[in-house]
C-alpha positions as a printed Julia matrix, in Angstrom:
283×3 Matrix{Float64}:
   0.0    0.0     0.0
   1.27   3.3    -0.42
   2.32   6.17    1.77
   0.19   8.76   -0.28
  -2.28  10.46    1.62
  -4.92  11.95   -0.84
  -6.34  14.36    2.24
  -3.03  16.4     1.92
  -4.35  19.76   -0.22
  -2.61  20.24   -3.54
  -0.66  23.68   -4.26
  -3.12  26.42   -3.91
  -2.3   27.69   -7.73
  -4.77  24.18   -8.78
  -7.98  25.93   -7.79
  -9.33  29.04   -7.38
  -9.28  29.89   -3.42
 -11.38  32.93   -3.68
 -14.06  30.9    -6.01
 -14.43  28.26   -3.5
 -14.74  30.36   -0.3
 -17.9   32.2    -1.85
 -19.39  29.11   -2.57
 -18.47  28.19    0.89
 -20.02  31.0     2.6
 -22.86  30.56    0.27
 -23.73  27.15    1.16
 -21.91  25.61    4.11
 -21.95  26.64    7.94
 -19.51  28.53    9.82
 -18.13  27.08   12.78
 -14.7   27.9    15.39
 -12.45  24.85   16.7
 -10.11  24.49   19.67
  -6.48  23.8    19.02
  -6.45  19.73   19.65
  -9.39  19.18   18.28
 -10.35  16.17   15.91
 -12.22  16.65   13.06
 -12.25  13.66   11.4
 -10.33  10.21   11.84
  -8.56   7.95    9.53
 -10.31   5.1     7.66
 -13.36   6.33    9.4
 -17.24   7.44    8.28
 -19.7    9.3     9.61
 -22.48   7.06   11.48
 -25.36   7.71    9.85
 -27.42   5.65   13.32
 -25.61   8.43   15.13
 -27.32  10.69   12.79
 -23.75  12.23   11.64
 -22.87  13.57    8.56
 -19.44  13.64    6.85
 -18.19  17.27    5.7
 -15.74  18.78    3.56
 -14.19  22.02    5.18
 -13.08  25.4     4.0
 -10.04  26.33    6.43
 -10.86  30.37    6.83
  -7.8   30.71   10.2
  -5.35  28.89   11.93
  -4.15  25.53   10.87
  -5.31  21.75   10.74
  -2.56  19.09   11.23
  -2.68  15.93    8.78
  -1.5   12.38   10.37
  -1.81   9.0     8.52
  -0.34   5.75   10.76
   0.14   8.22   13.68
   2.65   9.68   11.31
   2.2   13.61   10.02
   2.0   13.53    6.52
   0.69  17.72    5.75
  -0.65  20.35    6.83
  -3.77  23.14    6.11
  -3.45  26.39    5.85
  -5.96  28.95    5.56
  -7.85  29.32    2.36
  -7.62  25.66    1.68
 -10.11  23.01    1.37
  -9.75  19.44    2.08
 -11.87  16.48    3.42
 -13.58  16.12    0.18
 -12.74  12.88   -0.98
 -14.87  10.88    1.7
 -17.58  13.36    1.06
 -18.19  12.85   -2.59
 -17.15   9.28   -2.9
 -18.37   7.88    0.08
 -14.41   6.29    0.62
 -12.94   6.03    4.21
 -10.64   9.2     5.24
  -7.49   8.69    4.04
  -6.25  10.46    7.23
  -6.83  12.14   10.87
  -7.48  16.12   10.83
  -6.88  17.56   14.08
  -6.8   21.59   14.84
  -3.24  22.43   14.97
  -4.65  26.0    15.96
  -7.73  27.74   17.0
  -9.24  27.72   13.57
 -12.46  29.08   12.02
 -13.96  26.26    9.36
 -16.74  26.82    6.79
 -18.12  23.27    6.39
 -20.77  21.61    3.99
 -22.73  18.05    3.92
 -23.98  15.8     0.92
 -26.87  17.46    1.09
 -25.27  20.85    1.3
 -23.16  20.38   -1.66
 -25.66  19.11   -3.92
 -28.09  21.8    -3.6
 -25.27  24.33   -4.02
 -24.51  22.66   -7.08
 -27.87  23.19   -8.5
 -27.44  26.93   -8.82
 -23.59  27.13   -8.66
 -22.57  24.19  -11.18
 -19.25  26.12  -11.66
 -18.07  25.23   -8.25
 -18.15  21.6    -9.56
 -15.62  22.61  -12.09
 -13.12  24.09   -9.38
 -13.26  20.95   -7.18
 -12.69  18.9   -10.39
  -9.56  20.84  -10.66
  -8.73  20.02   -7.16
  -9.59  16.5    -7.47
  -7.09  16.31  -10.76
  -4.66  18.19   -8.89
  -4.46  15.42   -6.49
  -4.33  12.57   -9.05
  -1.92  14.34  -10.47
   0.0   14.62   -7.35
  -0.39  11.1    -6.69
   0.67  10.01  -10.11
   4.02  12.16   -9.98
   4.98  10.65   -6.28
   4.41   7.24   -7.5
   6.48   7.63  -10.34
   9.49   9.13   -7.9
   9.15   5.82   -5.74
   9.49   3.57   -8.99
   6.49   3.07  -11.13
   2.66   2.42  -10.75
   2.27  -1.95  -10.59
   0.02  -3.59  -12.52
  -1.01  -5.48   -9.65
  -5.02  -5.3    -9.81
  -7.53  -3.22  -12.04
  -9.41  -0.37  -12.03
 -13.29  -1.05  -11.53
 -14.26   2.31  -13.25
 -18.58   2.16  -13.51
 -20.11   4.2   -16.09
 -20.39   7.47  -15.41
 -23.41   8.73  -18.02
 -26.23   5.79  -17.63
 -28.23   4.43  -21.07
 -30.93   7.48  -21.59
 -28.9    9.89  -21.12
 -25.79   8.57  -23.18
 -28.1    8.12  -25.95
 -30.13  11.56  -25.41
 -26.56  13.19  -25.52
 -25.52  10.77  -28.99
 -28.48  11.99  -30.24
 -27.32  15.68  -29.69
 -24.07  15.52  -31.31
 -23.83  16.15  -35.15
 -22.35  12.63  -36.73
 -19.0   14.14  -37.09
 -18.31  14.06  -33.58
 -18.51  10.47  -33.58
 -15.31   8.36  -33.6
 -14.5    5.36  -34.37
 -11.34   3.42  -33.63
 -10.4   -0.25  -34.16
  -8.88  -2.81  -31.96
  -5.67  -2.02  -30.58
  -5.49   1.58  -31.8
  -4.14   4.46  -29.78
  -6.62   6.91  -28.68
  -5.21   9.09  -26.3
  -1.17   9.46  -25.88
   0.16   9.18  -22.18
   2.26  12.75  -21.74
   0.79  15.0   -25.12
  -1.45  17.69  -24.65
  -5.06  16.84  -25.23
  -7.75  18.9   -27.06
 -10.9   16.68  -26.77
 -12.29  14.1   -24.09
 -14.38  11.16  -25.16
 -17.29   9.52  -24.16
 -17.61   5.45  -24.75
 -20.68   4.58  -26.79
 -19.57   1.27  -27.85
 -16.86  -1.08  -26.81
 -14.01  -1.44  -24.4
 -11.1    1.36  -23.98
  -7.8   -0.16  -22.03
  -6.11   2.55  -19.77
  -2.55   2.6   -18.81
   0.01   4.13  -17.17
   3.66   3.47  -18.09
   2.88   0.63  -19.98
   0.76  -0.93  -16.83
  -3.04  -1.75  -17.62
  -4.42  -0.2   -15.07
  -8.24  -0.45  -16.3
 -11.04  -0.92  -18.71
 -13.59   1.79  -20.08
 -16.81   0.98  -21.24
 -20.2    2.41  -22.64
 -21.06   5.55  -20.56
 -17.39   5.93  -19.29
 -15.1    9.15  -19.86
 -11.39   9.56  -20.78
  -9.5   12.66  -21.59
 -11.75  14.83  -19.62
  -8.64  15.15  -17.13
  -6.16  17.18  -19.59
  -9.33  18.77  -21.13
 -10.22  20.74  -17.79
  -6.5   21.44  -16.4
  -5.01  21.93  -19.84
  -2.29  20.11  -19.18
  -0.81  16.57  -20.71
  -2.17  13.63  -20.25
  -2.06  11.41  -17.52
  -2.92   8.41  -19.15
  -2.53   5.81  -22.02
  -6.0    4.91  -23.65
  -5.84   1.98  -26.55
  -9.25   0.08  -27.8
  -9.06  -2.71  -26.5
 -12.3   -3.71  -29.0
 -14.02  -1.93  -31.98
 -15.13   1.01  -30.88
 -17.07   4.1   -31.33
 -16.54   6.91  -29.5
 -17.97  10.97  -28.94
 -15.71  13.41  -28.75
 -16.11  16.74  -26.88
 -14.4   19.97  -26.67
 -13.85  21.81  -23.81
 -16.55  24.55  -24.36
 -18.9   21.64  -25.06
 -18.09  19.7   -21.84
 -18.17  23.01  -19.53
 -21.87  23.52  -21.04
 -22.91  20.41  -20.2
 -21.7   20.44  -16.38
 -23.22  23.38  -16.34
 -26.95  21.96  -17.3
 -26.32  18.82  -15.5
 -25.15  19.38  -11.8
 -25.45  15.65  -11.35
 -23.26  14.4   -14.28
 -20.58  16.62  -12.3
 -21.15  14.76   -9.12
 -20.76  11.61  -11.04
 -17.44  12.73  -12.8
 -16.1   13.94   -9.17
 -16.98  10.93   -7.69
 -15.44   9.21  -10.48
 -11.63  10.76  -10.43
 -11.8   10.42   -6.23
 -12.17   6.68   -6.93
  -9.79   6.39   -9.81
  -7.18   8.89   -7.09
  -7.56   6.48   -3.99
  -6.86   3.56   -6.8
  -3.78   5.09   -8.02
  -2.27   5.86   -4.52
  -2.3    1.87   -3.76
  -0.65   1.08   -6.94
   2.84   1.62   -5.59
   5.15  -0.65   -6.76
């Protein structure tokens, strides 16, 4: 298992701080913690029979001390959010929070979040940056400790469901539709990327380094990573069958965050999973 701890915040220059403390304030409830204490502990969840709820927190003063196996592994300053990852995909914390300082917190729920997202879908875009940022991160300290294994695969569930992968087919003019056969290269680990893709038919292999790491089918995403950081890919993608893909710009894909709150969740959800998989590949 590795030592990565994906509750450690990535730089601050990966998301916009200001953007997410207005949706913060917005949204989430204010609240003021004595140095010492815990927020949160690692590898646990909130008990719903104790009607608790787990949070994500906006760090507004002071400072919040990381620790994974008793050991401390980073630390939050203010205007930095972390504690997401549990939140929005259900996972165990990665790691114990405990106030390193008095510290003033803006925190959110589930519940909280969701409803936020229905009139501020652009916030979903920010944490997708911050969510990247850590795969990212992860990716680049496994790759200083020697390599990602190939131990295991990726269980990767469809992201878009049947109606509305074929209500957005439907919406695309035929041109945007891609096919590649078996074995081709789709997406080049390390280039720039222009366009994410949506699987409407077949199997897409993903790999990192040469490791299969997983399998993409109908209703998946790849690409979408590079799209929204503008940055190179993370990734290998080959067909592994025929397939047929859709491919979407960037202006496209913000557009349809934007009218679909719930596809974001679903994409968010989606990189925290494929994160917490990467940080156990470790060879």
């Amino acid at each position: 298992m590795s030592n990565i701890d994906l509750t450690i915040p990535p730089s601050r220059s990966t998301y916009d701080a200001k953007g997410a403390l207005k949706f913060f304030e917005a949204a989430g409830e204010t609240k003021d913690v004595k140095a010492g204490k815990r927020l949160f502990k690692e590898n646990s969840r909130a008990s719903s029979l104790l009607l608790q709820k787990d949070k994500m927190y906006y760090l507004l003063e002071g400072a919040v001390e990381l620790t994974a196996n008793k050991e401390p592994v980073g630390l939050v300053r203010a205007g930095e959010l972390f504690g997401e990852m549990t939140l929005i995909t259900g996972m165990p914390r990665t790691a114990t929070a405990k106030a390193q300082t008095d510290c003033r917190l803006i925190m959110l729920d589930k519940e909280q979040l969701q409803a936020a997202l229905q009139t501020a879908p652009e916030f979903a875009l920010l944490l997708m940056h911050f969510m990247i940022a850590r795969l990212r991160d992860a990716i680049a300290q496994l790759k200083s400790q020697g390599g990602v294994s190939s131990d295991g695969m990726l269980k990767d569930s469809a992201i878009i469901d049947k109606k509305l992968l074929a209500d957005l087919a439907d919406g695309f003019d035929r041109s945007a539709r891609i096919r590649y056969p078996a074995n081709k290269v789709i997406i080049q680990e390390g280039q720039m990327g222009a366009l994410m893709y949506v699987v409407l038919k077949g199997t897409v292999e993903i790999a990192i380094q040469g490791n299969v790491l997983g399998k993409i089918g109908p209703g998946g995403m790849l690409g979408e990573m590079a799209l929204i950081s503008r940055t190179e890919r993370l990734a290998s993608a080959t067909a592994k069958t025929d397939c047929e893909l859709l491919s979407i710009s960037r202006d496209v894909f913000l557009k349809m965050v934007s009218a679909n709150p719930e596809l974001a969740v679903s994409l968010l959800s989606a990189v925290g999973r494929r994160a917490h998989f990467i940080a156990s590949k470790r060879t």
